[in-house]
C-alpha positions in Angstrom: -1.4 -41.0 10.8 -5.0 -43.0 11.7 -7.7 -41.4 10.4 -10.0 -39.3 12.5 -13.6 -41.2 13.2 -16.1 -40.5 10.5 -13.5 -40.7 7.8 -13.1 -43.5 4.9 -10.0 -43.9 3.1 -10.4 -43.0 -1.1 -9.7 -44.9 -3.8 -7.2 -42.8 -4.8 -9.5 -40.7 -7.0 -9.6 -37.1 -8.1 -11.1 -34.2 -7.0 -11.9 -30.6 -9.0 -11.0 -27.6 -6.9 -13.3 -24.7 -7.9 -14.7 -21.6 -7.0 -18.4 -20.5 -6.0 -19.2 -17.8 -3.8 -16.8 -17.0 -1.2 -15.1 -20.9 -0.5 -13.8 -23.6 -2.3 -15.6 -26.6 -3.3 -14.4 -30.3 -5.0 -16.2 -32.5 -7.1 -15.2 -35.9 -8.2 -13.3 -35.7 -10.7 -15.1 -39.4 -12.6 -18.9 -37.1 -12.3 -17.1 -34.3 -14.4 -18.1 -34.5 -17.6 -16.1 -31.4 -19.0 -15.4 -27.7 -18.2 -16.9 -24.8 -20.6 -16.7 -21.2 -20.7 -20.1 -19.6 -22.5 -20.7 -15.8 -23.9 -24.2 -17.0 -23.9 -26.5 -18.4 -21.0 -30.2 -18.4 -22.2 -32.8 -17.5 -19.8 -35.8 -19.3 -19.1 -39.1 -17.3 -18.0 -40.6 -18.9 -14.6 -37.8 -21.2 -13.4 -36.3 -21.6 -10.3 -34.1 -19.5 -8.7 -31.7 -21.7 -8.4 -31.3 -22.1 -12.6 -29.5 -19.1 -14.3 -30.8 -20.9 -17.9 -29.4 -23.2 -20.3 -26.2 -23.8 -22.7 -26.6 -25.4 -25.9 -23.0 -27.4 -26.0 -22.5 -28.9 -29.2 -26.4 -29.6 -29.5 -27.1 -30.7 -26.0 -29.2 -28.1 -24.1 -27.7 -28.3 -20.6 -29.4 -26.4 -17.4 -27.4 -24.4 -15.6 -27.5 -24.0 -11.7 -26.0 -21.2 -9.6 -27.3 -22.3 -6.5 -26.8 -25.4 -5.0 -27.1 -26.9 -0.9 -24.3 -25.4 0.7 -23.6 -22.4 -1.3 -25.2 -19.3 0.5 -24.8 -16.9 -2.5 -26.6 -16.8 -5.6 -25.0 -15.3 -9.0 -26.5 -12.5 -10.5 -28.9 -14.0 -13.4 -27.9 -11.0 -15.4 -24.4 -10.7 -14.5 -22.6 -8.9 -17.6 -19.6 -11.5 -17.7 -18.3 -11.8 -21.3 -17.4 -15.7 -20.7 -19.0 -17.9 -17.8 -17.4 -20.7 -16.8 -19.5 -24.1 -16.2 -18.4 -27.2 -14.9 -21.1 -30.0 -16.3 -21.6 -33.1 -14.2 -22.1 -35.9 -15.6 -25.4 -37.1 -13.4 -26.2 -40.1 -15.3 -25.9 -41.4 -18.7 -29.3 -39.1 -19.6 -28.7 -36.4 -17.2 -26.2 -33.7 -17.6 -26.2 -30.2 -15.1 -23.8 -27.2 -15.4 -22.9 -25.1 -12.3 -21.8 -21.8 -13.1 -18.2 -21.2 -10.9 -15.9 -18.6 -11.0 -13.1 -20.2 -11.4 -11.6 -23.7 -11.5 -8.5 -24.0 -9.5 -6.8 -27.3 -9.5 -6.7 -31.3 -9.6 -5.9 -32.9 -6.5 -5.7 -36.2 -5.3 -8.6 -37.1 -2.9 -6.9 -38.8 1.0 -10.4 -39.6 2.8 -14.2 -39.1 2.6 -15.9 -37.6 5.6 -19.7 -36.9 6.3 -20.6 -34.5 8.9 -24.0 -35.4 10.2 -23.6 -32.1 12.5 -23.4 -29.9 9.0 -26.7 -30.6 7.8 -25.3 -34.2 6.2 -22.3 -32.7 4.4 -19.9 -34.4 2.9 -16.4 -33.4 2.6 -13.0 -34.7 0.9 -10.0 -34.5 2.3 -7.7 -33.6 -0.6 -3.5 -33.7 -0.9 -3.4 -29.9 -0.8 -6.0 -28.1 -0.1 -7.5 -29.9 3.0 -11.0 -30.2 3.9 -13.4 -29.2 1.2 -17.5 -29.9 0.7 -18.0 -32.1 -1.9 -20.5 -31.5 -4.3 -22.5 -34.6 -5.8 -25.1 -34.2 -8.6 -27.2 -36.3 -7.4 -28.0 -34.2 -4.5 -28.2 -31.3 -6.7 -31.1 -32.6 -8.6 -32.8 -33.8 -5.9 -32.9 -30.5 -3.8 -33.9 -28.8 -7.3 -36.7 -31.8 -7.6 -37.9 -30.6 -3.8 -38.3 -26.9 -5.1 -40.8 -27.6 -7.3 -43.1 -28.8 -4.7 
C-alpha cells in the first residue's frame, strides 16, 4: 500500500506507547533513556507550570515536566500517588528530562513519520498497532519550556 503524501518511510525503529492525559502518545524508542517509578517528586518554589519538580535518580537531579505541546491537561502538582511513573528522554549527552505519564503501554514497531502542518506542526508516527500517534521529541519540549521563560 503507497503511502499517503506527507508521510516518510522509518527506519524500522521503535516507538514507546504511553499515557498522558486522555490519548496516547509515542516517543522514539533510541531518545528513551529509561523508565522510573518515584514515591518522591521534589518541588521547586517559582517554576513553571509546566515542571511538577525534580527526581534525584542514582545522583542525577532530573526535571520533571507534566505539560508538554500537545497535551491539554496538566497533572495535579500535588497529586497523592504513592509511585509516579517518568519516562526520562535522553535530550543530549548533558540534557536529561522526565515526563510524568500514567502509564506506559507497549513497544511497537514505527511504519512511517508524518508531519501535519495543519496541526500546529505536529508530528506523528504511524506505528504496527496502534496507528497514528503524536510523537513526542525532547527537543521540542525544551524549547517550548525555553520560550516560557520569556
Amino acid at each position: 500500500m503507497p503511502l499517503a503524501q506527507g508521510k516518510r518511510p522509518a527506519n524500522l525503529n521503535k516507538a514507546i506507547i504511553f499515557k498522558a492525559g486522555r490519548k496516547l502518545w509515542a516517543c522514539n524508542l533510541d531518545n528513551v533513556k529509561e523508565i522510573v517509578r518515584t514515591s518522591k517528586i521534589s518541588s521547586l518554589p517559582n517554576s513553571l507550570k509546566s515542571v511538577v519538580g525534580v527526581i534525584n535518580v542514582r545522583g542525577e537531579v532530573i526535571p520533571v515536566i507534566a505539560t508538554w505541546p500537545g497535551l491539554q491537561e496538566t497533572f495535579d502538582k500535588n497529586n497523592n500517588k504513592k509511585n509516579n511513573l517518568v519516562v526520562l528522554l535522553k535530550e543530549s549527552s548533558s540534557t536529561t528530562i522526565g515526563l510524568l505519564v500514567e502509564e506506559v503501554s507497549a513497544i511497537e514497531k514505527i511504519d512511517a513519520y508524518d508531519f501535519d502542518s495543519n496541526d500546529g506542526g505536529t508530528y506523528f508516527v504511524h506505528l504496527s498497532n496502534s496507528g497514528q500517534l503524536p510523537l513526542i521529541d525532547g527537543k521540542v519540549i525544551l524549547d517550548y519550556l525555553k520560550g516560557n521563560l520569556d
